[in-house]
C-alpha positions, 0 to 999 in steps of 0.5 A: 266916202271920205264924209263916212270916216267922220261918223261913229261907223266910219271912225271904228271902220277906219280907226279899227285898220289903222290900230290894228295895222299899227299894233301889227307893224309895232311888234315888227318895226316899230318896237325898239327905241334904238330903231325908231327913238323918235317913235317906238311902240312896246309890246304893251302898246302893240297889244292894245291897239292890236286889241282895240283894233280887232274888236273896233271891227268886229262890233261893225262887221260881225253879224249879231255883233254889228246889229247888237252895237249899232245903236250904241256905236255914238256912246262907243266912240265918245268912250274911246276919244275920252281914252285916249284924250286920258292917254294923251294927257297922262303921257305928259305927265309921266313923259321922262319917267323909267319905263314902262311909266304908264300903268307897268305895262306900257311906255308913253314917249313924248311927244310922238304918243301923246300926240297919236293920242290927241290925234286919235281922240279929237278924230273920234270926238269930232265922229261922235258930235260931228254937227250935220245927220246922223243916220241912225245906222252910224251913232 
């Protein structure tokens, strides 16, 4: 079972609750820098993931949907490890700068986001390329 988070179906599965769940609890718990300065989530973040979460599970649980996108789950997961790979780094360039510092939508502190970045999309690098058999069900 915990094999199948290391797949492209297993990380959009997976890593679909985990945004979502995080988007949702960003908008009530997280989203102050007074609360939580060593971690906070804007709205524009929270919207995000909240977005990116939603549509992760719906292209594998959505019938018409999931067979549509099966077969491009791989090239799904590779796009979305290079976004927030993207994300990661240009968090650290704009690290320090006034709010909101990435695109006038959201904020990215450092080191906290950047490194959910990094988490994120070394986990869904390492789905997409994981060495072993792919069922064609999970690229």
């Amino acid at each position: 079972m915990m094999s199948s988070i290391f797949t492209p179906k297993g990380f959009l599965t997976y890593g679909g609750v985990v945004l979502l769940l995080l988007g949702i609890i960003g908008l009530f718990a997280l989203n102050s820098a007074t609360a939580t300065p060593a971690f906070w989530l804007d709205n524009g973040e929270n919207y995000a993931h909240i977005g990116l979460g939603v549509i992760a599970l719906a292209i594998v649980f959505v019938p018409g949907l999931n067979t549509m996108f099966a077969p491009y789950y791989r090239w799904i997961v590779i796009l979305l490890g290079i976004v927030a790979l993207f994300f990661a780094v240009y968090g650290v360039i704009v690290a320090g700068n006034t709010a909101p510092n990435t695109f006038g939508l959201a904020n990215l502190e450092f080191p906290a986001d950047d490194l959910l970045h990094l988490v994120v999309g070394a986990w869904a690098l390492y789905a997409a390329w994981k060495p072993g058999g792919m069922s064609m069900a999970s690229r």
